[in-house]
BAFI-3210 file (N, C-alpha, C; in Angstrom, 3 decimals, decimal comma, padded with zeros to 6 digits):
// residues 254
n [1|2|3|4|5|6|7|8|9|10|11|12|13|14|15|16|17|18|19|20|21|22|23|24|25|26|27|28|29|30|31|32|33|34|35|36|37|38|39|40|41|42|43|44|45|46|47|48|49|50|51|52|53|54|55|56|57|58|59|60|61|62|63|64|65|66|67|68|69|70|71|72|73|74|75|76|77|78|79|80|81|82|83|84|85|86|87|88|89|90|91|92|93|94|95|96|97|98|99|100|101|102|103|104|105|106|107|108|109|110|111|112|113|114|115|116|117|118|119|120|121|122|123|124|125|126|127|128|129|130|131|132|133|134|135|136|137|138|139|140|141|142|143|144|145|146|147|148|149|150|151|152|153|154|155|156|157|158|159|160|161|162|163|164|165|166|167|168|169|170|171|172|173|174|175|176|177|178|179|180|181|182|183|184|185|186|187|188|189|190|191|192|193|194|195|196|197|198|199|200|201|202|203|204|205|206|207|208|209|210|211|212|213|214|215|216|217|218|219|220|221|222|223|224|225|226|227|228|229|230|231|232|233|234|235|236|237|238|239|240|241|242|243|244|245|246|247|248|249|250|251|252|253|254]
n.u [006,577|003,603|003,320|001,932|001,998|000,509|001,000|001,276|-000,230|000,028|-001,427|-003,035|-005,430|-006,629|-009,175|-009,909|-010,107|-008,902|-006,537|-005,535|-004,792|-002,899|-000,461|-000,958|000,289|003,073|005,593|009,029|011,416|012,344|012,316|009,532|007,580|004,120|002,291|-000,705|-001,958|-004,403|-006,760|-004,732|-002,218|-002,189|-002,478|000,002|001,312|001,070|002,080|005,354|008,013|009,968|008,060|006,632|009,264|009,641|007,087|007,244|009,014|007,226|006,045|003,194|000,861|-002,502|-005,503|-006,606|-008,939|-012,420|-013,734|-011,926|-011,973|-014,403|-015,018|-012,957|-014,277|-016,451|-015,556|-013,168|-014,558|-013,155|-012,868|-012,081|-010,946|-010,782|-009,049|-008,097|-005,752|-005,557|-008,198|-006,685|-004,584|-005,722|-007,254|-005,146|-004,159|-006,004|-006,959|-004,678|-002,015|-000,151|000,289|002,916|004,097|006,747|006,803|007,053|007,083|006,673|006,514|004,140|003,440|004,965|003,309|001,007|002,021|002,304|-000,248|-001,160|000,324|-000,594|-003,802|-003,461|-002,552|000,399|003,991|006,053|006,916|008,392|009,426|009,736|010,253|010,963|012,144|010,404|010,701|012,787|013,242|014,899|017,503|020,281|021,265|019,461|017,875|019,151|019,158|016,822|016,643|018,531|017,414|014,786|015,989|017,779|015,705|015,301|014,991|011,202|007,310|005,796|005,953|005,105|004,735|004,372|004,961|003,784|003,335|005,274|007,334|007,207|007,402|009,724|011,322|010,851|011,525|014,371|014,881|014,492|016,157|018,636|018,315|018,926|016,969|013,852|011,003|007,690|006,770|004,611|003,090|001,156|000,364|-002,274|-003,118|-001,994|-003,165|-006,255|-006,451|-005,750|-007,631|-006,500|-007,668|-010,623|-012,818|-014,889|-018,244|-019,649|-022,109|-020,945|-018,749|-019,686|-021,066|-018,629|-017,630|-016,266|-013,791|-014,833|-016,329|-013,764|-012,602|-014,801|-013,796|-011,299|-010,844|-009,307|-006,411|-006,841|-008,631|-007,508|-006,189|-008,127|-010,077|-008,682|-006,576|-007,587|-009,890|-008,369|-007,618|-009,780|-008,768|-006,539|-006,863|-008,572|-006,714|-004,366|-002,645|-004,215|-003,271|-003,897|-002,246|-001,519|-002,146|000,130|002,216|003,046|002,782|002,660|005,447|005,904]
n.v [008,352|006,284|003,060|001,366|-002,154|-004,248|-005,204|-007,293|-007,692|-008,729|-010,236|-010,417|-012,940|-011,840|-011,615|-008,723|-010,133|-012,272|-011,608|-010,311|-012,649|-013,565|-011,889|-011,269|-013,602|-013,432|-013,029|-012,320|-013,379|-012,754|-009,888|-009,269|-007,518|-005,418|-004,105|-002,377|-001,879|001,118|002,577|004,468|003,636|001,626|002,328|003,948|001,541|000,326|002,272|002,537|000,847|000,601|001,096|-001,215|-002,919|-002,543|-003,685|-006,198|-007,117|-007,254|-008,923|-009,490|-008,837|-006,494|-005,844|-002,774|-001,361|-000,984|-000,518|-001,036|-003,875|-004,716|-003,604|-005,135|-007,550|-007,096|-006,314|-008,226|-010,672|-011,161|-012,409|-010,572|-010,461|-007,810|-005,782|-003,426|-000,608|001,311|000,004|-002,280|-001,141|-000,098|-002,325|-003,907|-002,673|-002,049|-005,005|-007,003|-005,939|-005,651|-004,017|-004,591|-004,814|-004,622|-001,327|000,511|003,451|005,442|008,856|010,853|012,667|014,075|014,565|012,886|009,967|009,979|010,438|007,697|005,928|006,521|006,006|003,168|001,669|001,719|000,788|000,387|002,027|003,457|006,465|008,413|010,708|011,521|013,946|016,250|015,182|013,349|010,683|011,561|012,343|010,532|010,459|011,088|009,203|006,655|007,504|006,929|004,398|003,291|004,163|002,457|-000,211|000,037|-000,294|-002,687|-006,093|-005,635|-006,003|-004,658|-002,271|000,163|001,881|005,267|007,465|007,544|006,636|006,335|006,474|004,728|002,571|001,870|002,545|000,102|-001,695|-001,661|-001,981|-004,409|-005,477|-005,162|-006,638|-006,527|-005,654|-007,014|-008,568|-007,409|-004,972|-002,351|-000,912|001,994|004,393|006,991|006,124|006,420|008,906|008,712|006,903|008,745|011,062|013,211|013,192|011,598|008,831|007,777|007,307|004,095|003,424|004,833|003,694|001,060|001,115|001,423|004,650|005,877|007,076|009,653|010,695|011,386|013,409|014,849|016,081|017,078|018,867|020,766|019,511|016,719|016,325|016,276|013,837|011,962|012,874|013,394|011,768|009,206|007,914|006,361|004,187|002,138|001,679|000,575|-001,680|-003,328|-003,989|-005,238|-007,851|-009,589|-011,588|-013,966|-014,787|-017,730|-018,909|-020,522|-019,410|-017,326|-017,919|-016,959|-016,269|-018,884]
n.w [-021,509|-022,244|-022,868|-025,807|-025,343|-024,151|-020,570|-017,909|-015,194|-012,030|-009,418|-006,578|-004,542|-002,253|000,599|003,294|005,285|005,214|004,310|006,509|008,770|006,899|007,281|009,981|010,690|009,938|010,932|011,734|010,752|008,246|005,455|003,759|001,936|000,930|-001,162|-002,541|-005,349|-006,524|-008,602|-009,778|-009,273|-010,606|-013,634|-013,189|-013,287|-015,601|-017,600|-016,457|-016,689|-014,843|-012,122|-012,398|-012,111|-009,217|-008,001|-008,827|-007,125|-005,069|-001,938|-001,447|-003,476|-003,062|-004,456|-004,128|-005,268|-005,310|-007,461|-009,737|-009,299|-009,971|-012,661|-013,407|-013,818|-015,776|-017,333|-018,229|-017,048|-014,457|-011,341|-008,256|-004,825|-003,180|-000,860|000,650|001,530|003,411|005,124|005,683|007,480|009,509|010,624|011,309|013,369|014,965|015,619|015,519|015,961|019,058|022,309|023,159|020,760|017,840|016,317|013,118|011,902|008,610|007,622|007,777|010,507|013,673|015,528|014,822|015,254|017,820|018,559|017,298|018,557|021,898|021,095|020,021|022,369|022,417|022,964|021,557|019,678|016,426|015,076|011,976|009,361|006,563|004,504|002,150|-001,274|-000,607|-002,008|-004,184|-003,104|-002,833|-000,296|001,867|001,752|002,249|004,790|006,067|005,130|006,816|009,543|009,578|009,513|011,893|013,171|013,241|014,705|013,635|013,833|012,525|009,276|008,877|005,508|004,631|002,016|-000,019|-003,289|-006,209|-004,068|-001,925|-002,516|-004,008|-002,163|-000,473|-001,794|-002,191|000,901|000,996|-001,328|000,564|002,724|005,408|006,941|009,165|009,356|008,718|005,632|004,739|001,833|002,516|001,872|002,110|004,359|007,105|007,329|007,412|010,186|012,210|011,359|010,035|007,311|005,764|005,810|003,054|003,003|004,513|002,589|000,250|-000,341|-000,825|-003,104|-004,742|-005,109|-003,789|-004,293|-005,833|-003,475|-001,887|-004,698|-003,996|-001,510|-001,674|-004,322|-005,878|-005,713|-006,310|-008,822|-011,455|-011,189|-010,673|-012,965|-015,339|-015,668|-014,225|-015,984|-017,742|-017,166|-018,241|-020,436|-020,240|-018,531|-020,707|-022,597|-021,120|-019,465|-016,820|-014,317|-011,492|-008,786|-007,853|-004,345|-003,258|-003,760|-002,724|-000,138|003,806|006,064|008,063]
ca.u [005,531|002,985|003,247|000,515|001,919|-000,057|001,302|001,148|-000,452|-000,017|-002,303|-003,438|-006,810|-007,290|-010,058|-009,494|-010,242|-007,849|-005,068|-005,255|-004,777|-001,481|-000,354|-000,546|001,183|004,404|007,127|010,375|012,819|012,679|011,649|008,609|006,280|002,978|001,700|-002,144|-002,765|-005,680|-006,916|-003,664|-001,036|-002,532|-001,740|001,327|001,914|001,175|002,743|006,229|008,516|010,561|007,358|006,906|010,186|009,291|006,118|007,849|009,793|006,449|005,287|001,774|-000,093|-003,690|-006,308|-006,989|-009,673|-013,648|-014,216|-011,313|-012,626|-015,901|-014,704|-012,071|-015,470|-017,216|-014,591|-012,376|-014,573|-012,452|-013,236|-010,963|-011,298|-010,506|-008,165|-007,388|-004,645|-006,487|-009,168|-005,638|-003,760|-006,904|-007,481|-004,020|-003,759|-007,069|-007,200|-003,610|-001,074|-000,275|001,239|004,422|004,985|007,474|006,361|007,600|005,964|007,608|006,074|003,250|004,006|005,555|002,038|000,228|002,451|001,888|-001,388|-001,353|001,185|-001,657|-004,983|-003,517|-001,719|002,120|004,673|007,492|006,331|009,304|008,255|010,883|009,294|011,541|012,154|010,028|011,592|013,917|014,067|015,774|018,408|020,700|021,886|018,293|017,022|020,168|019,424|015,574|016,566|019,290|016,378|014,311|017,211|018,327|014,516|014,894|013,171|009,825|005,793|005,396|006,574|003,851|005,800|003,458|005,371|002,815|003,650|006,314|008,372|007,266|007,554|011,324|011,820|010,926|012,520|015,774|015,158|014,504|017,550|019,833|018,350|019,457|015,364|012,859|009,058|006,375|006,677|003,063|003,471|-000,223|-000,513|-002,627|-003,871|-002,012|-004,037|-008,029|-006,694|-005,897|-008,504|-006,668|-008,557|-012,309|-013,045|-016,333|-019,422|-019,960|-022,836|-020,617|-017,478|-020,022|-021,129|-017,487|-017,972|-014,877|-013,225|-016,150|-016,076|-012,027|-012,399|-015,360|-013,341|-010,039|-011,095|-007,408|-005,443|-007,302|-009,310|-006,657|-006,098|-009,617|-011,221|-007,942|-005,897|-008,660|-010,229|-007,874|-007,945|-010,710|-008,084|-005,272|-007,573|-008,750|-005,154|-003,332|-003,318|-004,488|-002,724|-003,546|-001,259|-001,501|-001,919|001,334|003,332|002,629|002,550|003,185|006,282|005,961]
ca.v [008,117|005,312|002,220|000,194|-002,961|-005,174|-005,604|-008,236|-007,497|-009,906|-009,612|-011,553|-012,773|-012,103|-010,160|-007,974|-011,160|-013,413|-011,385|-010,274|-013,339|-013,690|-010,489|-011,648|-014,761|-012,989|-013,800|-011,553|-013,849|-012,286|-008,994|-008,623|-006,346|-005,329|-003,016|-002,305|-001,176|001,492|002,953|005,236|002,703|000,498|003,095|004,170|000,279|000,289|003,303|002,807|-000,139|001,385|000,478|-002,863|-003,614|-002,780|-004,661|-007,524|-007,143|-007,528|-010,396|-009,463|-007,145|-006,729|-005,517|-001,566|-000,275|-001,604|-000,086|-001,750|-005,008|-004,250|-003,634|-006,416|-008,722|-006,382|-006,794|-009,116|-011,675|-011,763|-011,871|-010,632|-010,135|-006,430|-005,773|-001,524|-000,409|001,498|-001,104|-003,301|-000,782|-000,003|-003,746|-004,438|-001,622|-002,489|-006,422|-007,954|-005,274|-005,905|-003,607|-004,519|-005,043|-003,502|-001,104|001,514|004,583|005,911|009,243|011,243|014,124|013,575|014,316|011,698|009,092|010,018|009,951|006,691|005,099|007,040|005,382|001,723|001,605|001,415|001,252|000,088|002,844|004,362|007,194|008,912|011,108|011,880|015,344|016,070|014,848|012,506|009,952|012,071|012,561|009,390|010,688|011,055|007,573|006,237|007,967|006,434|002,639|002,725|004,153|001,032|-000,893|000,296|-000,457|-004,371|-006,675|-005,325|-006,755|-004,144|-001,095|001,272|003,169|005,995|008,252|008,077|006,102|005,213|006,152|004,100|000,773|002,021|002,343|-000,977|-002,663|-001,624|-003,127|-006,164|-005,676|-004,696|-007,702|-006,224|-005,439|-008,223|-007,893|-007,151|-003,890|-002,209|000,525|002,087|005,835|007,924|005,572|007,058|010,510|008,254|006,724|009,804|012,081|014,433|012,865|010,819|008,264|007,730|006,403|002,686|003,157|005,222|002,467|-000,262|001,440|002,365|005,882|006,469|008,384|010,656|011,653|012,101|014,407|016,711|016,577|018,028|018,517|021,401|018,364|015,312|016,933|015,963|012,295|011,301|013,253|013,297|010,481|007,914|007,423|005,820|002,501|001,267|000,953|-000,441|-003,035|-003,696|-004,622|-005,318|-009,323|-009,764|-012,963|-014,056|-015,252|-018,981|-018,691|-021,236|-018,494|-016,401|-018,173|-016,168|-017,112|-019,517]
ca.w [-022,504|-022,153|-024,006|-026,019|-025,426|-023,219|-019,664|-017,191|-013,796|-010,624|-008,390|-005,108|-004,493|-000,708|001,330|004,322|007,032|004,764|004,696|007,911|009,121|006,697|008,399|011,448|010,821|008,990|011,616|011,632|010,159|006,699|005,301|002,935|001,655|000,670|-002,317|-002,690|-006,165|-006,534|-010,182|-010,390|-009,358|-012,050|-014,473|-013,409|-013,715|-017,613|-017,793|-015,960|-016,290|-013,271|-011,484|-012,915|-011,453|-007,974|-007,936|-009,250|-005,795|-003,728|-001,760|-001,678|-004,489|-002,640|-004,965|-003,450|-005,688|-005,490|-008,969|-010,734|-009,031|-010,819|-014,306|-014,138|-013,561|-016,320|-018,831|-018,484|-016,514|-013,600|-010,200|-007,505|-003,917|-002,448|000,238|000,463|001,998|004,854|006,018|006,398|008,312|011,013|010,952|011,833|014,875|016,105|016,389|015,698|016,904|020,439|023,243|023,276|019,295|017,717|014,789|013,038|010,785|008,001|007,037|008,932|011,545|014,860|016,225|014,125|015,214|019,006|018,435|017,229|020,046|022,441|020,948|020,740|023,670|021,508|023,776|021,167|018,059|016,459|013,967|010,859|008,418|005,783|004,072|001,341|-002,437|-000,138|-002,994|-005,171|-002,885|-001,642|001,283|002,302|001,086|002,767|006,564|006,201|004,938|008,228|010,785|009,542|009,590|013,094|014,658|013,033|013,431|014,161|013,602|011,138|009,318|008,047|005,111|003,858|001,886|-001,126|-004,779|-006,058|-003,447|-000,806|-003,283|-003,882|-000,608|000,556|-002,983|-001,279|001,923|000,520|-001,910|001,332|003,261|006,544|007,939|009,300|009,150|007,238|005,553|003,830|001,353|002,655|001,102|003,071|005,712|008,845|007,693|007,886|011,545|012,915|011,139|009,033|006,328|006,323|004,605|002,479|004,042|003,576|001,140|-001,056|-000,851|-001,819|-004,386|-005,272|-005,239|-002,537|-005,647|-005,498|-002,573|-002,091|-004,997|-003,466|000,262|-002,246|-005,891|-006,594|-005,616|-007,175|-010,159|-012,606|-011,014|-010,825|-014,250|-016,524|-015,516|-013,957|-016,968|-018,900|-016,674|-019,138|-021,721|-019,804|-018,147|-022,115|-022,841|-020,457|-018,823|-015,008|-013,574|-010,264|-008,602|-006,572|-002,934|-002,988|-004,261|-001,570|001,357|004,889|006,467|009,298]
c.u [004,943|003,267|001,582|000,806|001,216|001,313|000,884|000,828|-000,304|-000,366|-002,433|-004,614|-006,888|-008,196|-009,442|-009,297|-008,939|-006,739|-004,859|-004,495|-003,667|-000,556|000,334|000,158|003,079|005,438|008,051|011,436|012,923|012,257|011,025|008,033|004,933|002,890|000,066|-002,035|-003,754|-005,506|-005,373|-002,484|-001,144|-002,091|-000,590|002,471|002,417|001,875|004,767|007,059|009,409|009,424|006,952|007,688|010,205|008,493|006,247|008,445|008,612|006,123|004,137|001,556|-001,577|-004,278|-006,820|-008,269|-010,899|-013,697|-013,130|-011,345|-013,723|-015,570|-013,599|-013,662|-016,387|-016,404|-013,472|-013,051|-013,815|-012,841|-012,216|-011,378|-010,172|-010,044|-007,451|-006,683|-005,051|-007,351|-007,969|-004,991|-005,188|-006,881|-006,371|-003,750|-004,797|-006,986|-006,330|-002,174|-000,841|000,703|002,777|005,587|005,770|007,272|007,067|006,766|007,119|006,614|005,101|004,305|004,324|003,968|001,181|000,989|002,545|000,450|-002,193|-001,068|-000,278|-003,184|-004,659|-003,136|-000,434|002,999|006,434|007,536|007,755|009,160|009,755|009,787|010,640|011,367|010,904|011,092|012,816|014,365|014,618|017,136|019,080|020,862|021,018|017,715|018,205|019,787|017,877|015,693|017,412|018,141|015,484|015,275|017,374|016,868|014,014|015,132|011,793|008,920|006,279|006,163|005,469|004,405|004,550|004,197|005,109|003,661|004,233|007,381|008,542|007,365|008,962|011,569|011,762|011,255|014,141|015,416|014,996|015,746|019,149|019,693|018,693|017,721|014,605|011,952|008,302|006,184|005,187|003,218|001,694|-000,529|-000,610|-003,118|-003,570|-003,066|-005,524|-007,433|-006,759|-006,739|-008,020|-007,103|-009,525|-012,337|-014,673|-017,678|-019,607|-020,534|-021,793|-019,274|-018,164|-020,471|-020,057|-017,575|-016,723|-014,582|-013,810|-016,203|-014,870|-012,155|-013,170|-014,343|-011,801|-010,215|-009,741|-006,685|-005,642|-008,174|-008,528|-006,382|-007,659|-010,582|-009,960|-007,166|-006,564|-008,807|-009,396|-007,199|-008,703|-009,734|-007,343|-006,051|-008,075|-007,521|-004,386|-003,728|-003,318|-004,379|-003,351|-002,616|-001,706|-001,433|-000,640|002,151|003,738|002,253|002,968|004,649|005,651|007,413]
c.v [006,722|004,397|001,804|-000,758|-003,364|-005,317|-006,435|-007,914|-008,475|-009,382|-011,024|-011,803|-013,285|-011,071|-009,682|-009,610|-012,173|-013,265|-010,996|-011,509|-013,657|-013,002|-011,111|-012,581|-014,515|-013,644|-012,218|-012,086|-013,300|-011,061|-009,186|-007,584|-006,482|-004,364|-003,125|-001,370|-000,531|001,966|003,477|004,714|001,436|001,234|003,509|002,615|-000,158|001,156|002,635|001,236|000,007|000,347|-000,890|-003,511|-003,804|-003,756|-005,541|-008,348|-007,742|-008,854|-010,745|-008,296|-007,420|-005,192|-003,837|-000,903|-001,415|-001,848|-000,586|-003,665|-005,503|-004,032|-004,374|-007,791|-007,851|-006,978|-007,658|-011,016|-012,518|-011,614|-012,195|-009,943|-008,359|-006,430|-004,224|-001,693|000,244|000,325|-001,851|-002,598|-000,614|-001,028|-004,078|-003,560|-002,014|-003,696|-007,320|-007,074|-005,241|-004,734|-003,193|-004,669|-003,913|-002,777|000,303|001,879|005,369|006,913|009,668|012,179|013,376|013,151|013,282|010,381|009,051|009,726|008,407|005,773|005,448|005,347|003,746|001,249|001,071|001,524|000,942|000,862|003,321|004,832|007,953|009,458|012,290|013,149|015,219|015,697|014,022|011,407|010,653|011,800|011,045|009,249|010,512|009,810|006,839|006,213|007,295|004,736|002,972|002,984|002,869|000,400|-001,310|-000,412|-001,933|-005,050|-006,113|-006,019|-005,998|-002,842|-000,542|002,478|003,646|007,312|008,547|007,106|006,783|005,310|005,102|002,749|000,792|001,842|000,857|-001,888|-002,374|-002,421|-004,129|-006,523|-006,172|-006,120|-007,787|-006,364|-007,215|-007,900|-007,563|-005,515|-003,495|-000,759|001,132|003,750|006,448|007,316|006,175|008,419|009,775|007,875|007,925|011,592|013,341|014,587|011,840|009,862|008,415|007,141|005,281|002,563|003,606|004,502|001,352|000,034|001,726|003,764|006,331|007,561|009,814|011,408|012,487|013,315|015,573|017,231|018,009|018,249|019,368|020,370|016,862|014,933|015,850|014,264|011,665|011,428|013,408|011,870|009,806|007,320|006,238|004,154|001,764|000,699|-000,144|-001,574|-003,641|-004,578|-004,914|-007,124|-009,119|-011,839|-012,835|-015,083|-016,497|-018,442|-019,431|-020,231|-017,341|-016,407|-017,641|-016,832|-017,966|-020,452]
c.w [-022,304|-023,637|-024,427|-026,310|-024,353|-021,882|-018,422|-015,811|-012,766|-009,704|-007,134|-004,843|-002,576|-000,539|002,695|005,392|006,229|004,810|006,253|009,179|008,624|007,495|009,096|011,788|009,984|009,564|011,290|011,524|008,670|006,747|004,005|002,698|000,935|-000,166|-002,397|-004,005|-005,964|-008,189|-010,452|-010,428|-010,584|-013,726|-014,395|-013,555|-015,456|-018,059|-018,024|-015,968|-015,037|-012,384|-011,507|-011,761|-009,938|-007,710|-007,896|-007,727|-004,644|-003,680|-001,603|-002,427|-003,785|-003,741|-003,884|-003,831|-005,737|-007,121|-009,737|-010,557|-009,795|-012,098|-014,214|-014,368|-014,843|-017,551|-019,323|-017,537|-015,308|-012,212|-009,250|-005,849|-004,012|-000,888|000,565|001,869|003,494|005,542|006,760|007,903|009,530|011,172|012,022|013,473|015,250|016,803|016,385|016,649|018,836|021,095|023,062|022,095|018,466|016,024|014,642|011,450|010,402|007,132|008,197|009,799|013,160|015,498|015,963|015,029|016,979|018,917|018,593|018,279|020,908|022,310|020,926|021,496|023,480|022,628|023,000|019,554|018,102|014,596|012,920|009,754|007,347|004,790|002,466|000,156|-001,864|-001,042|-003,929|-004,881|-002,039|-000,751|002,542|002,358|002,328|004,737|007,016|006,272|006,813|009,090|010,984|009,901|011,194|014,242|014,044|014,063|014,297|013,582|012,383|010,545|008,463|006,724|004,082|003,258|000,511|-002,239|-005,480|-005,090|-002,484|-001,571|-003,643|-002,824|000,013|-000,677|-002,334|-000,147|001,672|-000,095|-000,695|002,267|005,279|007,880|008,272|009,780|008,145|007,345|004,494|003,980|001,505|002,468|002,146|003,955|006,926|008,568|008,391|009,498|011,887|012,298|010,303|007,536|006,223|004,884|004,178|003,382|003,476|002,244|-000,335|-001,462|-001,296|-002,786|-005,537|-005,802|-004,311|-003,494|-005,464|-004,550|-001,954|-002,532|-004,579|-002,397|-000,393|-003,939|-006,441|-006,613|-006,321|-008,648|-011,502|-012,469|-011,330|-012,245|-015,388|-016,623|-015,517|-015,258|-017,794|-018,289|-017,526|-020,053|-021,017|-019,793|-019,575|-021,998|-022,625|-019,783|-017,557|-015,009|-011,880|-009,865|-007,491|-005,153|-002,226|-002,909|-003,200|-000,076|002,823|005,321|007,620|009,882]
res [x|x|x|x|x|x|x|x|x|x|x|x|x|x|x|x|x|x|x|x|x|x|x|x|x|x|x|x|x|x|x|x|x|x|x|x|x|x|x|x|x|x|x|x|x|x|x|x|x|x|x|x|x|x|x|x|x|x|x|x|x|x|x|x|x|x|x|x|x|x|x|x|x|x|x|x|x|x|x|x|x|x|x|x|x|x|x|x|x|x|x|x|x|x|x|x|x|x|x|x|x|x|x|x|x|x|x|x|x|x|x|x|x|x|x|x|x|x|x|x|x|x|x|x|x|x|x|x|x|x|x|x|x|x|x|x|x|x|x|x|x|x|x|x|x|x|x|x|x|x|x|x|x|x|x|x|x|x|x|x|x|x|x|x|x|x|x|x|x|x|x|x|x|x|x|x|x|x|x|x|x|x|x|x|x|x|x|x|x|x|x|x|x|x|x|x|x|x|x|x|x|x|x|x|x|x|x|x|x|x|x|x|x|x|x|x|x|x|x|x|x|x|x|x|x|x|x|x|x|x|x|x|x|x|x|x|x|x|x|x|x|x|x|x|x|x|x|x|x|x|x|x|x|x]
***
């Protein structure tokens, strides 16, 4: 059941070229992570103290959604750069990932993850795609943290196994302390690289319209997120506080 007390958001104010550039400077003596809020993780934020607690865990929150960029500057007077979780991950395989770096994909089909090795020329990819409902089960959660684990330290770890699991998932490795690299909980991004899903056309992401089009490409599957759920961001963002967070606080490793 949702509360109506006010909750505390922490957010990050970078853009795509700014973080990128953190990114790339991570190192592999520690393990972090990354979260990209979009409209529904913002609600299941107000919603869920569970989720809270993960979040709490990350070392970067990057701003995911145009349109909650746009009504934080509408109604609360705030302005925050945008950083989505896709633009990062293409960014990162196109112009910082190198050859011989060592990454690993958590989630996606064997084929996807050939694919990928394939188009950037990967020669150190190592791919795990966990059963469906695997956080339920420990045994499961357990055989996924060791595969990370086992392919430390790598550049990066791509874990797409959708909200909230993939922010559990990498609140344990941080808990367990064993991984090193920069892990980024990024949704559906491996589907836009390798095409089993499109993104919007520019005009309709600067307009923030992405939503829009998502739901024509699948409206059975996103109907209820986008026209029952969505909505009710206006309130939260009403009542809820948006902190940003210092760029001290958050500094890359070096």
């Amino acid at each position: 059941m949702a509360s109506d007390e006010p909750v505390v958001h922490l957010l990050d104010d970078y853009d795509l070229p700014q973080f990128t550039q953190v990114a790339a400077q991570f190192g592999q003596t520690r393990f972090g992570f990354v979260v990209t809020p979009n409209v529904d993780h913002m609600i299941r934020y107000h919603d869920d103290p569970g989720f809270r607690a993960s979040y709490a865990q990350a070392d970067y929150v990057l701003l995911d959604s145009r349109l909650v960029a746009r009504l934080l500057r509408l109604i609360r007077g705030t302005r925050l750069r945008v950083c989505t979780g896709s633009d990062l991950t293409a960014t990162l395989f196109s112009s910082v990932i190198k050859p011989a770096d060592r990454i690993v994909l958590i989630g996606g089909s064997t084929e996807q993850a050939r694919q990928i090795a394939a188009r950037f020329g990967l020669g150190d990819i190592h791919h795990y795609n966990p059963p469906m409902g695997f956080i339920k089960d420990p045994q499961a959660v357990a055989e996924c943290v060791q595969f990370i684990e086992q392919n430390s330290p790598f550049r990066f770890c791509f874990i797409a196994v959708g909200s909230p699991q993939q922010e559990s998932l990498a609140v344990q490795l941080k808990a367990r302390g064993r991984a090193r690299g920069l892990g980024l909980c990024i949704g559906a991004s491996l589907n836009f690289i390798t095409g089993i899903e499109k993104r919007a056309p520019q005009w309709m992401q600067r307009l923030t319209l992405e939503w829009l089009y998502r739901l024509l490409q699948d409206p059975r599957r996103l109907a209820r997120r986008y026209l029952v759920r969505g909505p009710r961001i206006f309130g939260c963002l009403r009542r809820d506080r948006i902190v940003v967070r210092p760029r001290e606080g958050v500094a890359a490793d070096r």
